[in-house]
PyMOL Python script that loads the backbone (N, CA, C, O; Angstrom):
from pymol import cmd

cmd.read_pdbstr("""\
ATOM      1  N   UNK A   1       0.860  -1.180   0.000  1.00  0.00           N
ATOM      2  CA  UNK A   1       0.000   0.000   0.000  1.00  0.00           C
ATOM      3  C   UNK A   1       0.906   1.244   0.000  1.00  0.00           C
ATOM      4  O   UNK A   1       1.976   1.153   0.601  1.00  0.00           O
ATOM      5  N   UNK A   2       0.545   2.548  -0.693  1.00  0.00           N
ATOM      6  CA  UNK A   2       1.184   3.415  -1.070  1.00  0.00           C
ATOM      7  C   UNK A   2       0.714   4.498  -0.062  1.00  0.00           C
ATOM      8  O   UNK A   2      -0.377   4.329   0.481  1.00  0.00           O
ATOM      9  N   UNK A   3       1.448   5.588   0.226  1.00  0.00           N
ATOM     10  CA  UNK A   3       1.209   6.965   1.365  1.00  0.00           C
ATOM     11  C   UNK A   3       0.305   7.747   0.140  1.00  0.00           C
ATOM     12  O   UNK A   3       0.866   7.779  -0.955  1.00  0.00           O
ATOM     13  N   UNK A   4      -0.549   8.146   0.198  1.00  0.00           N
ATOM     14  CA  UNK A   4      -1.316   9.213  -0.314  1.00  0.00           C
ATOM     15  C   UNK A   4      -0.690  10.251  -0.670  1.00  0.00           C
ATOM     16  O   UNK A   4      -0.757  10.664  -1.827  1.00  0.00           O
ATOM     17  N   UNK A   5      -0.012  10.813   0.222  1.00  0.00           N
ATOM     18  CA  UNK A   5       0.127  12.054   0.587  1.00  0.00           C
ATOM     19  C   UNK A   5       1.782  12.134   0.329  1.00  0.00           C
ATOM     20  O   UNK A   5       2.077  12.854  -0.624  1.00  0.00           O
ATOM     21  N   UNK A   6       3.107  11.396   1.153  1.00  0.00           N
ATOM     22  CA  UNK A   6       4.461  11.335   0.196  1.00  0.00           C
ATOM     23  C   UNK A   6       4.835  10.186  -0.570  1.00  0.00           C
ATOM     24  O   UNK A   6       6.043  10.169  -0.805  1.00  0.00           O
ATOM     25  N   UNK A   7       4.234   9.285  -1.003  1.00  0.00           N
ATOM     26  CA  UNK A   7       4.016   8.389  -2.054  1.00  0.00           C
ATOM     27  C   UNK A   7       4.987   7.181  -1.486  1.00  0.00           C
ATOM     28  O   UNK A   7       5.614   6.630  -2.391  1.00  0.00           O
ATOM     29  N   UNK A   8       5.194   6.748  -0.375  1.00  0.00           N
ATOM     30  CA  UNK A   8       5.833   6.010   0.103  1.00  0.00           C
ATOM     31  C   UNK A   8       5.468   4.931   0.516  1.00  0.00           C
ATOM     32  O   UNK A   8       4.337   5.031   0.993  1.00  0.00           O
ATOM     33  N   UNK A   9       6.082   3.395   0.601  1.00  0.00           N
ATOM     34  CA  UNK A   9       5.410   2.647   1.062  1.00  0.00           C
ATOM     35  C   UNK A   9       4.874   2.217   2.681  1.00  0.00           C
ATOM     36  O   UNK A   9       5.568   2.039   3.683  1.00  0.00           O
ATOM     37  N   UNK A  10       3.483   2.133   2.531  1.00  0.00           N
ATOM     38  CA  UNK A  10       3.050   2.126   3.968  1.00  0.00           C
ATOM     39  C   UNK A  10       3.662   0.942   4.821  1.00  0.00           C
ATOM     40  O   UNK A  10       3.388  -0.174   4.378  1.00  0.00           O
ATOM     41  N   UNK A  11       4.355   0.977   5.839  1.00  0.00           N
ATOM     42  CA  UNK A  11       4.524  -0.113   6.708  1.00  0.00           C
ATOM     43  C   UNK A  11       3.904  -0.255   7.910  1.00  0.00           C
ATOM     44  O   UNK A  11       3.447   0.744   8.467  1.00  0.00           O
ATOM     45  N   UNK A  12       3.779  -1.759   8.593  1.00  0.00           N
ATOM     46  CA  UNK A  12       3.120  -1.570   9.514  1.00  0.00           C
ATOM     47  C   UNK A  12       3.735  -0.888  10.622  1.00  0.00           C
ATOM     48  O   UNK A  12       4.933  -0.622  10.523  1.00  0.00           O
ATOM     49  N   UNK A  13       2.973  -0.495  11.880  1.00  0.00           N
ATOM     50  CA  UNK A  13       2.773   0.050  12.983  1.00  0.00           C
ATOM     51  C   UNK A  13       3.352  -0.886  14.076  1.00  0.00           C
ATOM     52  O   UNK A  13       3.211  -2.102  13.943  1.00  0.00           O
ATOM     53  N   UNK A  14       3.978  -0.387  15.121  1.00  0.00           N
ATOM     54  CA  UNK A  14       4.309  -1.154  16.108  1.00  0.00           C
ATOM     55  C   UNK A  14       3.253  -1.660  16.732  1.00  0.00           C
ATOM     56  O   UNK A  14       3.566  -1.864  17.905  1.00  0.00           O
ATOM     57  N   UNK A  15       2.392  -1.897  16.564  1.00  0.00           N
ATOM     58  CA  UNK A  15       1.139  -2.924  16.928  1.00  0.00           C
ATOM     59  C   UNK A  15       0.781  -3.669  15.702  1.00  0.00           C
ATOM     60  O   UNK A  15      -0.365  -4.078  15.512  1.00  0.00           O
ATOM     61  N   UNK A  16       1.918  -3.879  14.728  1.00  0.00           N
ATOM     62  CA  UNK A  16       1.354  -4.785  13.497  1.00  0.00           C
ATOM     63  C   UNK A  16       0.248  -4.235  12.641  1.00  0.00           C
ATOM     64  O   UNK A  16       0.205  -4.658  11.486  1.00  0.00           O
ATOM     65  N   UNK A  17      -0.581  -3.428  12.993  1.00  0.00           N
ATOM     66  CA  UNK A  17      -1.292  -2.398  11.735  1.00  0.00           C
ATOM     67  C   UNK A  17      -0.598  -2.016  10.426  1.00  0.00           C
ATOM     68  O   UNK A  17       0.094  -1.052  10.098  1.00  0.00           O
ATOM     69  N   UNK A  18      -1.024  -3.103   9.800  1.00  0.00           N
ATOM     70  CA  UNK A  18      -0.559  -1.789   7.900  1.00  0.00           C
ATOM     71  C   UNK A  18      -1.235  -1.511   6.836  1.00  0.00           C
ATOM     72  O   UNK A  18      -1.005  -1.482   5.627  1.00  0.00           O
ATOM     73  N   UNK A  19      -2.362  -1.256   7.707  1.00  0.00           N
ATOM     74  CA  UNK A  19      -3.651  -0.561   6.509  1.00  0.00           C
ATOM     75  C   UNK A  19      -3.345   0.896   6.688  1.00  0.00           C
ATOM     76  O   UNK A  19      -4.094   1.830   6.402  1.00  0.00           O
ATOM     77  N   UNK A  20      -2.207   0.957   7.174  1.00  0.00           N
ATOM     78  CA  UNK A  20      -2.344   2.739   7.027  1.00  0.00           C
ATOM     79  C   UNK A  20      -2.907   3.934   7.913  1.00  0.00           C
ATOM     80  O   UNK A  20      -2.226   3.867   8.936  1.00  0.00           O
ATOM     81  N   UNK A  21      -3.724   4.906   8.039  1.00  0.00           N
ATOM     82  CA  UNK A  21      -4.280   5.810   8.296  1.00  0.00           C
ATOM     83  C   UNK A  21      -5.006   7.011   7.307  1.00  0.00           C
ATOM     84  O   UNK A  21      -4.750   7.571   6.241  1.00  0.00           O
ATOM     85  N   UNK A  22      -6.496   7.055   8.762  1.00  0.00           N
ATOM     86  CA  UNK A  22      -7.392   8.373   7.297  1.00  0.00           C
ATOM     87  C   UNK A  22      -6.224   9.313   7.243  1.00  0.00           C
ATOM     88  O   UNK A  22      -5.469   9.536   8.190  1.00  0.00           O
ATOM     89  N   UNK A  23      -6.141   9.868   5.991  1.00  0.00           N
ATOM     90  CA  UNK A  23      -5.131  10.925   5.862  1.00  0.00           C
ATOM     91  C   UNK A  23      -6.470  12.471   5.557  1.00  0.00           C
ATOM     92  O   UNK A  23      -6.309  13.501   4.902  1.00  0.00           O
ATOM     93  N   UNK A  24      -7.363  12.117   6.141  1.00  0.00           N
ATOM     94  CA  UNK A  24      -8.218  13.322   5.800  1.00  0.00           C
ATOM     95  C   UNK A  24      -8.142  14.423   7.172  1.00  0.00           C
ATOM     96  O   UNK A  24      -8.581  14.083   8.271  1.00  0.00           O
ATOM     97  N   UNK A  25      -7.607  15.587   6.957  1.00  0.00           N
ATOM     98  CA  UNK A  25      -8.006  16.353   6.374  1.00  0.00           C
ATOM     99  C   UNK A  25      -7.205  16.812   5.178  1.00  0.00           C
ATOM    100  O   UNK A  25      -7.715  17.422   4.238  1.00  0.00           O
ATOM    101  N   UNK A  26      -5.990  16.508   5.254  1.00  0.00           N
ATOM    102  CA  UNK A  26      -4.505  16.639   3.888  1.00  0.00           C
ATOM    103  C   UNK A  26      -5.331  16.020   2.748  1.00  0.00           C
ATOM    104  O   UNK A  26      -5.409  16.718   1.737  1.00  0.00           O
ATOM    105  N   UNK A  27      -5.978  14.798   2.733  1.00  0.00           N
ATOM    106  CA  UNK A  27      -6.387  14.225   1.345  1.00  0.00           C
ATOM    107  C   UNK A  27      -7.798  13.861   1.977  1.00  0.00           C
ATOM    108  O   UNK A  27      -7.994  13.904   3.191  1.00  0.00           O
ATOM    109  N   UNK A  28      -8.930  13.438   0.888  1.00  0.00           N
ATOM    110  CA  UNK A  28     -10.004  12.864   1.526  1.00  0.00           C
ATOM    111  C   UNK A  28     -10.107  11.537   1.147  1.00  0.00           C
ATOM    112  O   UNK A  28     -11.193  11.035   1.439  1.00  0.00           O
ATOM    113  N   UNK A  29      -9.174  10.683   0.486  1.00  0.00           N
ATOM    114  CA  UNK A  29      -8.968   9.477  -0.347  1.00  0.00           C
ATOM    115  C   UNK A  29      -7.527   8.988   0.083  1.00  0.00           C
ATOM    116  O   UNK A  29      -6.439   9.495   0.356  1.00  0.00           O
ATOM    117  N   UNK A  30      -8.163   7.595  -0.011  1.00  0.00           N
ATOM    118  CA  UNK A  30      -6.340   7.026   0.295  1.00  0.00           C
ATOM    119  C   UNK A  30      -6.379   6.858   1.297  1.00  0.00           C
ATOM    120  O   UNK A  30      -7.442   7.047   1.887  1.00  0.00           O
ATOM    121  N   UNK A  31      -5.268   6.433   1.962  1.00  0.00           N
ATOM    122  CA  UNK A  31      -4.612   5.830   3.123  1.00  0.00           C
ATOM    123  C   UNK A  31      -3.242   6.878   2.969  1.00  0.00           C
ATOM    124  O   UNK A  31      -2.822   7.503   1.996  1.00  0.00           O
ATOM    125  N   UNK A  32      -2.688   6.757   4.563  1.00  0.00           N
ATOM    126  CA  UNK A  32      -1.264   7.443   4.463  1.00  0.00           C
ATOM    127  C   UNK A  32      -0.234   6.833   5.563  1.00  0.00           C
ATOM    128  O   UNK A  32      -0.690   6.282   6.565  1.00  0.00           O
ATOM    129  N   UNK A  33       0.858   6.920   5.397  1.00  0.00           N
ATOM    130  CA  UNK A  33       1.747   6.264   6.453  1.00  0.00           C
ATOM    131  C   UNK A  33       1.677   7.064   7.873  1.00  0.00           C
ATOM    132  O   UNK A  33       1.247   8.203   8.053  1.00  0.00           O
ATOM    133  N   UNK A  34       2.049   6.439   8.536  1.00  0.00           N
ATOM    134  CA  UNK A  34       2.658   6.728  10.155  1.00  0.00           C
ATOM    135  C   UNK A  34       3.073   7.956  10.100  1.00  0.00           C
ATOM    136  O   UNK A  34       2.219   8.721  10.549  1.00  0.00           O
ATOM    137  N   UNK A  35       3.941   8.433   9.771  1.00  0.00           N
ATOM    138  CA  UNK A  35       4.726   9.592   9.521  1.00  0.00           C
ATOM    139  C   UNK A  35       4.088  10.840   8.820  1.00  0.00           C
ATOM    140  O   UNK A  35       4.392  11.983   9.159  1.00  0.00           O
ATOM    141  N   UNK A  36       3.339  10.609   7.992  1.00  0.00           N
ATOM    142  CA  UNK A  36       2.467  11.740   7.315  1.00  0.00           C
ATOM    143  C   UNK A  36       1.291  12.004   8.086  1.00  0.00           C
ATOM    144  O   UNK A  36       0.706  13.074   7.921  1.00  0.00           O
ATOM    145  N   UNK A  37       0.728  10.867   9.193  1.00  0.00           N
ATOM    146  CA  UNK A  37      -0.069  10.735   9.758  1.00  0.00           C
ATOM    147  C   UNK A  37       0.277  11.672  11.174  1.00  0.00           C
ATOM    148  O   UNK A  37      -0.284  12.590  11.772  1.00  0.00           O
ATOM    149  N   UNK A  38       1.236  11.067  11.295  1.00  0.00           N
ATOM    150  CA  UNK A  38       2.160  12.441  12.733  1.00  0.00           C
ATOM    151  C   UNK A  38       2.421  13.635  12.661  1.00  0.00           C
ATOM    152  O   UNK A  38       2.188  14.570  13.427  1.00  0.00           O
ATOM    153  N   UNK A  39       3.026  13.558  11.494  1.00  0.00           N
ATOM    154  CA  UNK A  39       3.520  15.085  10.928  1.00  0.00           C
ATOM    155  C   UNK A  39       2.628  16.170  10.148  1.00  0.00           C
ATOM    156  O   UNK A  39       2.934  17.351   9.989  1.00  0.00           O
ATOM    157  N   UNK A  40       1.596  15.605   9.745  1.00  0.00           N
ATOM    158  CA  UNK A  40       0.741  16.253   8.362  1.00  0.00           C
ATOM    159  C   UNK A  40      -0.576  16.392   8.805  1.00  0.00           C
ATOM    160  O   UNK A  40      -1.076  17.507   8.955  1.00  0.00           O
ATOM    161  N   UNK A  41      -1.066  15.553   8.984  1.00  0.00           N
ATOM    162  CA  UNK A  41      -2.710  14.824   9.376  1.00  0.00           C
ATOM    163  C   UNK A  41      -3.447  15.154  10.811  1.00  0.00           C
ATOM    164  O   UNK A  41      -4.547  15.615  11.113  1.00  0.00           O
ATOM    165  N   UNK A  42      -2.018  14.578  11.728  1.00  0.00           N
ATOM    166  CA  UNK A  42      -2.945  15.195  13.266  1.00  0.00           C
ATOM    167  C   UNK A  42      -3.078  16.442  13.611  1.00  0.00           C
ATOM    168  O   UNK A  42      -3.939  16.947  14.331  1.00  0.00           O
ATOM    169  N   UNK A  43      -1.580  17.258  12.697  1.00  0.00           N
ATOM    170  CA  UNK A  43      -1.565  18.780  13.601  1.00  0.00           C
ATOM    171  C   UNK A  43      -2.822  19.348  12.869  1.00  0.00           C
ATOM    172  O   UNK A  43      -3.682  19.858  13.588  1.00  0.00           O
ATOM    173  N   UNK A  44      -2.996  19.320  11.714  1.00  0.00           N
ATOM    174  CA  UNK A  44      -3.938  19.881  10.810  1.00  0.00           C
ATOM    175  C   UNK A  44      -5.355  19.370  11.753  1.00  0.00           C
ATOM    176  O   UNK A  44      -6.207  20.157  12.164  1.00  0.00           O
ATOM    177  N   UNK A  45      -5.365  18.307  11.911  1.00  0.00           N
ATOM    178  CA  UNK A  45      -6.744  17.994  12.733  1.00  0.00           C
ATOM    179  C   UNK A  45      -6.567  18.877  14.343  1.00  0.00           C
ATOM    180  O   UNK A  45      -7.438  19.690  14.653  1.00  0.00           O
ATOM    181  N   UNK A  46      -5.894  18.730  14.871  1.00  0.00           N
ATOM    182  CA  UNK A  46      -5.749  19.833  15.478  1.00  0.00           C
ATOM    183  C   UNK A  46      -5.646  20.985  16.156  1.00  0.00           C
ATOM    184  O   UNK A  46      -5.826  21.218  17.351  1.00  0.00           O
ATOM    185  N   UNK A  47      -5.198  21.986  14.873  1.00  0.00           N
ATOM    186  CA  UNK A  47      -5.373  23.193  14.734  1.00  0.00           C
ATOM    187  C   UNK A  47      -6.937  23.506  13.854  1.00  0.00           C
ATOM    188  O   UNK A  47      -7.396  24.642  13.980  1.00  0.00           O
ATOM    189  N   UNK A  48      -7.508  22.765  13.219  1.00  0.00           N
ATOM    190  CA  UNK A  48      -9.107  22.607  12.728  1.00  0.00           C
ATOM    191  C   UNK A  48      -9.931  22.741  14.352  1.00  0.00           C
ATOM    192  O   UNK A  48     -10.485  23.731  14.830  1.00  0.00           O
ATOM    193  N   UNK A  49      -9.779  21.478  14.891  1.00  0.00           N
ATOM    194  CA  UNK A  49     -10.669  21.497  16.135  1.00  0.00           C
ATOM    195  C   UNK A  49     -10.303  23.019  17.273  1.00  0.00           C
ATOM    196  O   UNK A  49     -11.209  23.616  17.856  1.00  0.00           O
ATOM    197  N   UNK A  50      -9.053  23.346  17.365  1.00  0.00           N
ATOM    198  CA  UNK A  50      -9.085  24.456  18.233  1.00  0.00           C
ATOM    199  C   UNK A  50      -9.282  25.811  17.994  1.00  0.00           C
ATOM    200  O   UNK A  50      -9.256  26.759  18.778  1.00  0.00           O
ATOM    201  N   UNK A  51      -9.500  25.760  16.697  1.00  0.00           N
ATOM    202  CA  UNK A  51      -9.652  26.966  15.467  1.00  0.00           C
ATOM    203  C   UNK A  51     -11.143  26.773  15.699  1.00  0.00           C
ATOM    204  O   UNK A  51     -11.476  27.958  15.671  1.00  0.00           O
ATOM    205  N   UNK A  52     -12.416  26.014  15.935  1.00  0.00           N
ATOM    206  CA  UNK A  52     -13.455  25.731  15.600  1.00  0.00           C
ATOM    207  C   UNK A  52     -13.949  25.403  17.541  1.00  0.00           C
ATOM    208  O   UNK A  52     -14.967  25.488  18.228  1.00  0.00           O
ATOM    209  N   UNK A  53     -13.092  25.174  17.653  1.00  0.00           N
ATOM    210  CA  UNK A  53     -13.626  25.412  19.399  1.00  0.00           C
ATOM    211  C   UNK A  53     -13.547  27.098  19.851  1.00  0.00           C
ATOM    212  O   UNK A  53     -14.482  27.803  20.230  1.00  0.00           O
ATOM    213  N   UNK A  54     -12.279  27.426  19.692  1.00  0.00           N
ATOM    214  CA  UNK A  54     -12.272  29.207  19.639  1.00  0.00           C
ATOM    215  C   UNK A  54     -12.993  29.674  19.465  1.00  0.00           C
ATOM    216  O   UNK A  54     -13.321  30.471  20.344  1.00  0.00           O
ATOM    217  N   UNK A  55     -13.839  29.602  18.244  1.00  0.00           N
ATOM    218  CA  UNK A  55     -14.717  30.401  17.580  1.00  0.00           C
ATOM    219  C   UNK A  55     -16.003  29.990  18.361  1.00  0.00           C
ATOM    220  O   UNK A  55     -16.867  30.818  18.648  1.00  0.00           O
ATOM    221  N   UNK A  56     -16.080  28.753  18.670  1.00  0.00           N
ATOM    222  CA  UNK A  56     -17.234  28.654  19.543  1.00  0.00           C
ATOM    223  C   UNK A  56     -17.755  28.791  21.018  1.00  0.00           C
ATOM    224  O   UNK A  56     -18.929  28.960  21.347  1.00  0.00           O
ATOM    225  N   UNK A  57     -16.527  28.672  21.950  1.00  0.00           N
ATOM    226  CA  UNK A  57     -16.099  29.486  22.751  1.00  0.00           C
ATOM    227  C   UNK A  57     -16.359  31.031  23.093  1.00  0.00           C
ATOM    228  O   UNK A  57     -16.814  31.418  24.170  1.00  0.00           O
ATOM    229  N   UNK A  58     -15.932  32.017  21.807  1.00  0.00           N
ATOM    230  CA  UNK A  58     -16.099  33.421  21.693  1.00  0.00           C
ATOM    231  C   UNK A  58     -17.566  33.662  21.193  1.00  0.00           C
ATOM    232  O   UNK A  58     -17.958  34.828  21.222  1.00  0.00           O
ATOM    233  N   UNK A  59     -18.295  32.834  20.804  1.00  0.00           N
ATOM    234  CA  UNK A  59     -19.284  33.209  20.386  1.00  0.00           C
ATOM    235  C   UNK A  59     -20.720  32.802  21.361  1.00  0.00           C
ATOM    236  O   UNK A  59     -21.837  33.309  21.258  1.00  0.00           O
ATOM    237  N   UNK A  60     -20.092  31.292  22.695  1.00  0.00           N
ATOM    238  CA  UNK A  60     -21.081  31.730  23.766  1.00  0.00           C
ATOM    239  C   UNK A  60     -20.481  32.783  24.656  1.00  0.00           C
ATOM    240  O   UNK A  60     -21.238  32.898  25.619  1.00  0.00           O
ATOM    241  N   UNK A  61     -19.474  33.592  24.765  1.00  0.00           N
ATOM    242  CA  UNK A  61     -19.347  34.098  25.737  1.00  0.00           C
ATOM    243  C   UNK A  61     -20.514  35.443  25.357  1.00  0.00           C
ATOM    244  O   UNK A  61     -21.475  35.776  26.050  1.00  0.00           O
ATOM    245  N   UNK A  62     -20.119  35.979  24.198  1.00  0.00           N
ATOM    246  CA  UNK A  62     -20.599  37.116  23.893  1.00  0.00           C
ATOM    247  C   UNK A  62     -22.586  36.748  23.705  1.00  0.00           C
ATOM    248  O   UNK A  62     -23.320  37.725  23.856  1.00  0.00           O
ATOM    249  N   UNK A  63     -23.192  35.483  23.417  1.00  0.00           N
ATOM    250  CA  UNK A  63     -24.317  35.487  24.265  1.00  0.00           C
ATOM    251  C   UNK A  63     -24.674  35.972  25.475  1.00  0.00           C
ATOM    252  O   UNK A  63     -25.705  36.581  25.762  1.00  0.00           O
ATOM    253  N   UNK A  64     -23.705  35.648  26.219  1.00  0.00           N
ATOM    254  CA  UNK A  64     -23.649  35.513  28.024  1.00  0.00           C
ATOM    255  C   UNK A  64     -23.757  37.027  28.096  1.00  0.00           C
ATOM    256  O   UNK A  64     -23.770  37.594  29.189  1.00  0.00           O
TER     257      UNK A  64
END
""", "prot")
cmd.dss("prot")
cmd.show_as("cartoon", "prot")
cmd.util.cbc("prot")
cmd.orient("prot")
């Protein structure tokens, strides 16, 4: 299986996993390795969720 995202081959995981990982939000298709998955994939997920909590956050306060 191939990385989506740096075209590399996926290996398994120190728990024997080698189907990979969602690589969404970077791609919405595919699978991606360990490494693109650490480096690329989680921060982006993230900085999405705390970017989207912020905003929701600031927007009950100013109800209040």
């Amino acid at each position: 299986m191939i990385c989506i995202i740096c075209s590399n081959k996926i290996t398994s995981d120190l728990d024997g996993w080698g189907g990979g990982h969602n690589p969404w939000p970077v791609n919405p298709k595919g699978r991606c390795c360990g490494k693109c998955n650490e480096e690329k994939v989680l921060p982006l997920r993230m900085a999405r969720y705390y970017k989207h909590k912020t905003r929701k956050d600031r927007i009950n306060k100013e109800k209040n």
